[in-house]
C-alpha positions in Angstrom: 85.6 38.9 -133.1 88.5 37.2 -134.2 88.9 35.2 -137.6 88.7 31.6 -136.0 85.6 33.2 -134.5 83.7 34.8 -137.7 84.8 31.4 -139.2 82.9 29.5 -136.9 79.6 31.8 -137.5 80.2 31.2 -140.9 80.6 27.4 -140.9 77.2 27.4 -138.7 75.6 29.0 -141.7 77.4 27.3 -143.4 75.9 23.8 -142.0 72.7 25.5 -141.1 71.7 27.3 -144.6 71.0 23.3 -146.9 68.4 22.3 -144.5 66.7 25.9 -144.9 66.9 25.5 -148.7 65.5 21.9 -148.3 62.5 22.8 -146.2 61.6 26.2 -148.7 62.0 23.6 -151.4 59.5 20.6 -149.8 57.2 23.7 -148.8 57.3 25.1 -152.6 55.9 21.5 -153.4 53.4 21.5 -150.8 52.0 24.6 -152.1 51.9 23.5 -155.7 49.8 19.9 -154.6 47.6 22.2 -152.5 46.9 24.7 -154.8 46.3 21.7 -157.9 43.7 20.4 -155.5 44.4 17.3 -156.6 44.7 16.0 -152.7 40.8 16.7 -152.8 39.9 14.5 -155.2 42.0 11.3 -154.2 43.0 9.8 -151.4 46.2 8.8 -152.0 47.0 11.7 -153.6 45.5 13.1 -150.0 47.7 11.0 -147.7 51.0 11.6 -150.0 50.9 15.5 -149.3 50.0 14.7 -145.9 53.0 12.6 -145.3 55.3 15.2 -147.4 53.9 17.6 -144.6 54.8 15.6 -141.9 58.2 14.9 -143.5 58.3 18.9 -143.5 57.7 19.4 -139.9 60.4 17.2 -139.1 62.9 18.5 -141.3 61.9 22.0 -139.4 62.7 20.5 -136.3 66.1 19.2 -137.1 66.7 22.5 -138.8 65.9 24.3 -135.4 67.9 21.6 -133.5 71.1 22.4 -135.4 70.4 26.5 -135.7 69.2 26.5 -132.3 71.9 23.8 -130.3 75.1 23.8 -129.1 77.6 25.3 -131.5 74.6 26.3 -134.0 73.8 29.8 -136.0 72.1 31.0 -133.2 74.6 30.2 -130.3 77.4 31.4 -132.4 75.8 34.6 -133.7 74.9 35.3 -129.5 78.5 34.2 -128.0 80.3 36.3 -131.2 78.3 38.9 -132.0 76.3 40.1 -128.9 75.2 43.3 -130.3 72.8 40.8 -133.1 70.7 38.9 -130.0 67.5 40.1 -130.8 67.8 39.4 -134.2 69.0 35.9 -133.5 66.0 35.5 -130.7 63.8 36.9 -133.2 64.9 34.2 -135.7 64.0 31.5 -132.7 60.5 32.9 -132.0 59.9 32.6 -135.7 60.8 28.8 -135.5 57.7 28.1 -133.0 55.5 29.8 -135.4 56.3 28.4 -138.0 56.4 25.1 -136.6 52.8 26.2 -135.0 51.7 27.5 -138.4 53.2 23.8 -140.2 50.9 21.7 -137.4 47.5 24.1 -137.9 48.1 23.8 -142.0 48.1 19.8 -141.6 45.5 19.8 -139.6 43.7 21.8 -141.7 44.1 19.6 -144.6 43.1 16.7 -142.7 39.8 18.1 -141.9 39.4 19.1 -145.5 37.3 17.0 -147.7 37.3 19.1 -150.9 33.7 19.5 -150.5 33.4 23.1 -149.0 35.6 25.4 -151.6 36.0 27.8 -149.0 37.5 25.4 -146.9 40.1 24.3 -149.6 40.5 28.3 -150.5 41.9 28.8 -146.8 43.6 25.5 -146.7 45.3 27.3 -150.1 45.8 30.5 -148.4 47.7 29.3 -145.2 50.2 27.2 -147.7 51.0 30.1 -149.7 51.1 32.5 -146.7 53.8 29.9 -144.4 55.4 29.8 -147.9 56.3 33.8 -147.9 56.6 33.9 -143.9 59.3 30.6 -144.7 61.0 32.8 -147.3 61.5 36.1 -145.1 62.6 33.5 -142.0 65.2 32.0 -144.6 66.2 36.0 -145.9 66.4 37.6 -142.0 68.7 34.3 -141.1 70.5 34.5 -144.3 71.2 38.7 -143.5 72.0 38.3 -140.1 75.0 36.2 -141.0 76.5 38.1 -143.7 76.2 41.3 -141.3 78.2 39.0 -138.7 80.6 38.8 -141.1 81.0 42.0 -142.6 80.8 44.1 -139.0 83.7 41.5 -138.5 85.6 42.7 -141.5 85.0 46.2 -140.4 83.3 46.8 -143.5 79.6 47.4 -142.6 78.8 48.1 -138.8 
């Protein structure tokens, strides 16, 4: 790989890594309001976190749009560094999921009424658990582009 190509890897991280930070960060709120509960005992409070959610879900998207499209993490990382593909496809299967996992936990907390606590405790659990699955997504995309570069430095390989 050249340097005009491990720059270009770089610079899609580089573009790629803000929205990442961004959705971890709205997600890290979304937990916090779910675990408060506070969404259970008033509506508005209800259709704000419902709205942050939705806000979420498309900040995902765009996130997977950019990583995923034409001169993106992903396409770089597969034209420039072959011999990473299934970590990069790897990183795309995880975007369904958690895309998947975004839609059930809204749905979820739209069918919650704070009534049933063991309804609110898995509505609780799923947050936290897309939480940690977000974080190791954000880690494995994060890894796989610092070991682009290095493997093109000739330093780790």
């Amino acid at each position: 790989m050249s340097a005009t190509e491990s720059s270009e890897v770089v610079s899609a991280c580089r573009a790629d890594t803000p929205d990442c930070e961004q959705i971890r960060l709205s997600l890290s709120r979304v937990v916090e309001q779910v675990a408060a509960e506070q969404w259970t005992r008033s509506p508005a409070s209800g259709k704000i976190l419902l709205a942050e959610l939705t806000q979420l879900r498309a900040d995902l998207r765009r996130h997977v749009t950019e990583a995923e499209g034409p001169g993106g993490l992903v396409q770089c990382v597969q034209k420039q560094c072959p011999w990473m593909d299934q970590r990069a496809e790897k990183l795309m299967r995880e975007h369904a999921a958690l895309d998947e996992w975004l839609a059930g936990l809204e749905m979820m907390l739209r069918q919650c009424d704070g009534a049933d606590p063991g309804q609110c405790a898995a509505v609780r659990k799923s947050a936290a658990e897309l939480l940690q699955s977000l974080r190791a997504h954000q880690e494995a995309g994060n890894t796989l582009v610092l070991d682009a570069y290095w493997t093109d430095l000739g330093v780790k390989g």
